[in-house]
N, C-alpha and C positions, 0 to 999 in steps of 0.2 A: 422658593423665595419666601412665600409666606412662614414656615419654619424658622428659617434665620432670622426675621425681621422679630417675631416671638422672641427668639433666644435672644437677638440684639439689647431689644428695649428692655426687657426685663433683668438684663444685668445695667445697661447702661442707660436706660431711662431717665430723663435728668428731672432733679428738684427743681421747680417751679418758682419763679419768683413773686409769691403771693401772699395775701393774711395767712396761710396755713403754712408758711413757714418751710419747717423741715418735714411738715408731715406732708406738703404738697407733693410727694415723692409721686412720679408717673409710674417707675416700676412697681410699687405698692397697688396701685388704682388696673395695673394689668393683670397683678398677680389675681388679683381680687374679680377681676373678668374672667380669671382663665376658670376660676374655682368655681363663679357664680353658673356660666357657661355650660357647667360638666353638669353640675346640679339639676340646673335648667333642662336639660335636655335628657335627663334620668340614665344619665351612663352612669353607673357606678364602676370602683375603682378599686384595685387589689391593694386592702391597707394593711402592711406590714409593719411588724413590732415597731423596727425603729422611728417612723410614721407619727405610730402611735406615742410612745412614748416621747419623742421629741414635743408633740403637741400638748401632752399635759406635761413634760418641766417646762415648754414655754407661758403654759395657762397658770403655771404654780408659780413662777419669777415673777406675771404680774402684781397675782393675789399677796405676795409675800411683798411686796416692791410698794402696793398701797396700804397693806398695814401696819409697813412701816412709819408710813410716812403717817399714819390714823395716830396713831403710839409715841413715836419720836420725836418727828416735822412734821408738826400739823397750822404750822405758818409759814409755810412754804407752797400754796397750791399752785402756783404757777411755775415757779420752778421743779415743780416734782412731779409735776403732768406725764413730759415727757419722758424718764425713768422709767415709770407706771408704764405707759404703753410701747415701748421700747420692744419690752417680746413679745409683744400681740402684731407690731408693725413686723418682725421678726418670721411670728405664726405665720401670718398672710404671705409673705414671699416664701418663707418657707413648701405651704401647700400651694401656690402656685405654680414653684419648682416642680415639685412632686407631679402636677398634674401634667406639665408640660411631659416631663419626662415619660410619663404613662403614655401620653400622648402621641410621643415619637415611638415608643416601642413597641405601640401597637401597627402604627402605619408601618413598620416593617425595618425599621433603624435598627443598629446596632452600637455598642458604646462607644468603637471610635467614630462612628458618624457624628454621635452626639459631641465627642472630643472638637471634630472638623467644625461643626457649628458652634463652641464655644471661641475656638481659634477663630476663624473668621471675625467674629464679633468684636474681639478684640483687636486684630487686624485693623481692622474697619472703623473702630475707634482710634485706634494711633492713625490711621490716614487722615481723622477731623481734626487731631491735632497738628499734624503738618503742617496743615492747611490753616490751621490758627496763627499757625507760627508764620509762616513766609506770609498771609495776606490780614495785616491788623484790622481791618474793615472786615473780614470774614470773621475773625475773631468777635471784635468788638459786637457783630450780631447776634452770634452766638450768645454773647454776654448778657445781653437786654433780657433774657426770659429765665435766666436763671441765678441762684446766686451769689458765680462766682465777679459779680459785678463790687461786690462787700469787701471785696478780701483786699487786703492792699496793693496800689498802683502797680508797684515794684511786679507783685507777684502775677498781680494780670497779663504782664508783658511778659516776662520771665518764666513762669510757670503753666503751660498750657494747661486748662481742663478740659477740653473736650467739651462731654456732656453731662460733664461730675459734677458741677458746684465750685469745683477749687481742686488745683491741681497741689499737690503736694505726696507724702507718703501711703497715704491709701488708694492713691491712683497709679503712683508709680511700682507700686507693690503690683497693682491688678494686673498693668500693662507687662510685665517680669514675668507676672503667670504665662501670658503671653507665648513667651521663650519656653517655659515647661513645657505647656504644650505642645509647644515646635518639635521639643525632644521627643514626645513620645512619640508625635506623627512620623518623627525621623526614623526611628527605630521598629515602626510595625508597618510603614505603609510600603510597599513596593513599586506602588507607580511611579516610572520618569517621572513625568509629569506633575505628580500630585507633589512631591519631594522639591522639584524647583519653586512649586506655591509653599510648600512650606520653609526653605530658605527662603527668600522673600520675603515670605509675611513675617517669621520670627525675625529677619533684620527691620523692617520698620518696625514690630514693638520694639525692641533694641533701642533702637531710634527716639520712640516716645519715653521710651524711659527716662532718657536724660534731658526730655524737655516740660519733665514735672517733677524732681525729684530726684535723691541720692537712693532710697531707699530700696527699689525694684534692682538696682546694681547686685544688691546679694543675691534676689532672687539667682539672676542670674549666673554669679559667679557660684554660689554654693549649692542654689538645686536644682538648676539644671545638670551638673556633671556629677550631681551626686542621682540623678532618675539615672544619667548614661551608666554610671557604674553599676550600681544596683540592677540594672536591667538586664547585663552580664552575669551580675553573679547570684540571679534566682534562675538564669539559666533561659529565657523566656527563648520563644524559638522564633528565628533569623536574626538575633541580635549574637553579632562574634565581637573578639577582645578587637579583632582587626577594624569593625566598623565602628565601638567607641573610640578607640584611640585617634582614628582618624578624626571623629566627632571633634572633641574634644582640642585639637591640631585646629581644625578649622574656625572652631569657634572660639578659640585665644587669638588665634592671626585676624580673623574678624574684626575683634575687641581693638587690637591692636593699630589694625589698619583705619578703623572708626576716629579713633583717639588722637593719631598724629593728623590725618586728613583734617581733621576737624581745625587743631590748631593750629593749623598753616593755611587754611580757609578761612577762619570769619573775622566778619570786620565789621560787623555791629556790634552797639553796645550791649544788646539783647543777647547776642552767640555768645560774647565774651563772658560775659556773668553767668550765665547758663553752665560756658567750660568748666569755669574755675570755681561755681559753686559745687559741681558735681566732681570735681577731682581738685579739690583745694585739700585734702589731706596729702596727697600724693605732691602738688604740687610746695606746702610745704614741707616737705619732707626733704625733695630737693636743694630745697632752700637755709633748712636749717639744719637737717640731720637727725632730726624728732620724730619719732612715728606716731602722733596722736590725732584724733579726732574728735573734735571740736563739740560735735551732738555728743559722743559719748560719755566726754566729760562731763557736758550737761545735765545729760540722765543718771549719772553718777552720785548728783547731787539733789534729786528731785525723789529719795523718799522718807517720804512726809506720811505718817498716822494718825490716825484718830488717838486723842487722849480717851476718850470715855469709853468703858468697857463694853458698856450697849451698844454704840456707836458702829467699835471695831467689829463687835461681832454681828451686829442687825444691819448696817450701816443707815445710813438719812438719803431720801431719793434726790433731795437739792443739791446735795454734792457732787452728782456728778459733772458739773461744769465750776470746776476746781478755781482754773486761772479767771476765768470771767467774772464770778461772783461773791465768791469768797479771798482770792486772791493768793489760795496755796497753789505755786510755781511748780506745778507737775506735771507732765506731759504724758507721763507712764501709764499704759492699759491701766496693766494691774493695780495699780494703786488709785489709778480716778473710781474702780469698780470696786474699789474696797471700801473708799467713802462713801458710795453711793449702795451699795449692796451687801457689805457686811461679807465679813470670812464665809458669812453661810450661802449667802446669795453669790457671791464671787463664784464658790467653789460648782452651784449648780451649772454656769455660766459656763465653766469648762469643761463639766461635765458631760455634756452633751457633745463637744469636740471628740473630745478621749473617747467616748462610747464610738463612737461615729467611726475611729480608728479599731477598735475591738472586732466593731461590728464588718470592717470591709476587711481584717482578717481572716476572721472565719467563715467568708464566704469561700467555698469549692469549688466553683462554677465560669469563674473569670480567671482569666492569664492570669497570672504571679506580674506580668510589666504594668497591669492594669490597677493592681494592687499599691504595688511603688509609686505611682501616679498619684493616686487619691490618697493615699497616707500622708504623702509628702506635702500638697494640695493643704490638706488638713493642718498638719506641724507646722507650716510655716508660719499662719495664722496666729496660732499659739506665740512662736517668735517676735515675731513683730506685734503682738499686746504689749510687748517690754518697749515701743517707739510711740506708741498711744493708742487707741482703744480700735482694736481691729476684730474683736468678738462683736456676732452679729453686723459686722459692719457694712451696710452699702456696697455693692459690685462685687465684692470677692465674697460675703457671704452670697450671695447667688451662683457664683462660678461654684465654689466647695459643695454647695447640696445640688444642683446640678450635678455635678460628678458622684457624688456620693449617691442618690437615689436613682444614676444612671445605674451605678455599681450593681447597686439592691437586685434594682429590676430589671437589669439585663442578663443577670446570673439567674433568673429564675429558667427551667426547661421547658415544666408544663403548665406555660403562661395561659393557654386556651383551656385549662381545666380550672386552672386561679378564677378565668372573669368570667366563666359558670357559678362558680362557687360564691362570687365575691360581688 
C-alpha cells in the first residue's frame, strides 16, 4: 500500500491552491522528499547515463532560459520566473521518479509491477472522478484546495479534474494512458483474476476520459490497438494474432456499447454536454455530411511566429503564456515553446523525449512488448504538443519517466554488483 500511495501522489498529487501558485505542486514537494530521504539516510543509487544526462540538459534549459531572458526580456521578471524554473520543477520530479523506481527494484519489483502500480493509480484517479461527477458536493470539496476552482463554471461541472487542477486535455490524455496500460497488462499478464481487474480498471479510465476531455479518445482509439498490434509483430511471447484480434473485437464493441448506453441514458444537463461535446464531430457529421473537427480547425490556424530573428531563435521566457499576456491566440505545444525558448531551446525540449526512445531501444535486456510500451508512452507526448504544451507536463510527464527509468533499471542483471560499485 504504501508503494502505490508513492506512485499515486507523485503522479496525481494535486496543485495547491496558495500564494505559490502553480508551483505549490505536492507532487514536486514528494518528489523532493523521496530524493532528500535517499540522501539522508546515505543510500546511494546506480546513476546511469541517461540520469545523468537528462540532469544537465534539464540544468542547461534553465541556465539558457535565464539568459535569455538577462539578454532579451529583461522586463519581464515575473513573467519569466516561471519558464526559468520550469526544468528545475521538471529536475525534481524527474529524480524523484528515478529514486522511486530504484526503490521498488530493489524491494524486489519488476517492470510490470511497476506497470500495475502505474495502472492502479490511474484507476484510482478516474474512480475520484466519478465520484466528482455523480456527487457535486464531493466535487465541489475537492475544488476548495486546489485550482481547478478558477477555471470556468461550465467546465467545473462538465469537466471533472480529479486531483489535476482542471480537467481538460492533459488530463484526459493521462487518463487514455490509462487504457495503454490496460493493453499491456492484457497481453503479459496470465491471471484470471488479475485480467478481470484489468477490464475493469481500463473500462473506468475509458470512463473518465470522456468526463474531462476529447483528447485521451485517440489515446485510445490509436495507441492502444497500435501496442495490440506491435505486440504481435515483435513476436513477444503468449501474445497470438488470436488474442489481439479478439482484443481489438472487444474493445470496439466496448466503445460501442459505452456510446449508445450512454445516449439513451442521460438526462442531465451535465451528461448531455459532456456526450455531445465529446462526440460532436461524429454527431455532426450525422447531421450534415461534413467530416470536420472543430479543434482542428482551430489549431490549423494558430501558427503564429516570432518576427525577430533573435527571438525566433533565443526565444523570450514571458512568452510562454501566449493567450493570457501577450494575446497571440495559440494553443499549440510547439509554438508557445518556440516563443518562449527559441528553435534552440525547443529543439533541447525534445531532445531529451527522442533520446529517451533511442535509449529504451537499445536496451537488450527487456521484452521487445515492454519496449512497444514505453516508446509509444513516449511519442504520444510528442503528439499531442501539436494540442498544447504536453513537454514536461504534469502527470504524464511522471507516468513516461516512471516507465522509462523502470525500463533502464529493470533491464539491468547484475544490479547487486551496480549498488557495490555505485
Amino acid at each position: 500500500m504504501k508503494d502505490f500511495l508513492l506512485v499515486f501522489f507523485l503522479i496525481f498529487g494535486p496543485v495547491f491552491d496558495s500564494p505559490l501558485g502553480p508551483f505549490g505542486d505536492s507532487a514536486v514537494l514528494i518528489a523532493f522528499c523521496l530524493v532528500f530521504s535517499r540522501v539522508y539516510s546515505h543510500k546511494l543509487i546506480y546513476a546511469t547515463k541517461p540520469l545523468l544526462f537528462a540532469l544537465l540538459l534539464l540544468l542547461s534549459l534553465s541556465v539558457y532560459s535565464l539568459t535569455t531572458y538577462l539578454l532579451l526580456d529583461p522586463y519581464s521578471a515575473e513573467l519569466s520566473l516561471q519558464p526559468i524554473l520550469r526544468p528545475i520543477k521538471a529536475l525534481i520530479l524527474l529524480l524523484g521518479c528515478y529514486v522511486l523506481a530504484f526503490h521498488l527494484l530493489e524491494r524486489g519489483y519488476h517492470f510490470r509491477s511497476l506497470v500495475w502500480l502505474v495502472f492502479l493509480s490511474v484507476v484510482f484517479h478516474a474512480f475520484i472522478m466519478g465520484a466528482q461527477f455523480l456527487s457535486p458536493d464531493f466535487r465541489e470539496f475537492v475544488y476548495t484546495f486546489t485550482e481547478a476552482k478558477y477555471v470556468l463554471e461550465v467546465y467545473q461541472a462538465t469537466r471533472m479534474a480529479g486531483l489535476s487542477g482542471a480537467g481538460g486535455a492533459q488530463l484526459s490524455v493521462v487518463q487514455g494512458l490509462g487504457v495503454l496500460l490496460a493493453s499491456y497488462l492484457w497481453v503479459t499478464e496470465s491471471s484470471k483474476i488479475k485480467l478481470v481487474i484489468v477490464i475493469g480498471g481500463g473500462l473506468l479510465c475509458l470512463a473518465s476520459v470522456l468526463l474531462c476531455g476529447r483528447s485521451g479518445l485517440l489515446v485510445v482509439a490509436l495507441f492502444a490497438p497500435a501496442f495490440l498490434f506491435l505486440s504481435f509483430f515483435v513476436k513477444s511471447e503468449g501474445v497470438s494474432l488470436g488474442k489481439i484480434t479478439f482484443s481489438l473485437v472487444i474493445l470496439i464493441l466496448i466503445v460501442l456499447v459505452i456510446i449508445a448506453a450512454t445516449f439513451q441514458t442521460i438526462t442531465s444537463d451535465a451528461g448531455r454536454y459532456i456526450f455531445f461535446r465529446t462526440f460532436r464531430t461524429i454527431v455532426d457529421y450525422s447531421e450534415t455530411g461534413n467530416l470536420q473537427d472543430n479543434t482542428l480547425i482551430a489549431l490549423s490556424q494558430m501558427f503564429y511566429f516570432p518576427s525577430e530573428l533573435a527571438h525566433l531563435m533565443f526565444g523570450k521566457p514571458s512568452y510562454l503564456k501566449l493567450n493570457t499576456y501577450y494575446g497571440i491566440n495559440s494553443d499549440i505545444g510547439y509554438i508557445q515553446l518556440l516563443w518562449a525558448y527559441g528553435v534552440i531551446g525547443s529543439c533541447a525540449h525534445y531532445l531529451l523525449y527522442i533520446l529517451a526512445v533511442a535509449s529504451v531501444l537499445k536496451l537488450s535486456n527487456i521484452s521487445s512488448v515492454t519496449k512497444v510500451l514505453v516508446v509509444l508512452s513516449i511519442l504520444l507526448i510528442l503528439l499531442f504538443n501539436a494540442k498544447e504544451v504536453f513537454i514536461f507536463a504534469r502527470m504524464s510527464f511522471q507516468i513516461t519517466v516512471l516507465l522509462f527509468f523502470g525500463a533502464v533499471l529493470f533491464s539491468r542483471i547484475d544490479f547487486d554488483r551496480a549498488k557495490r560499485l555505485y
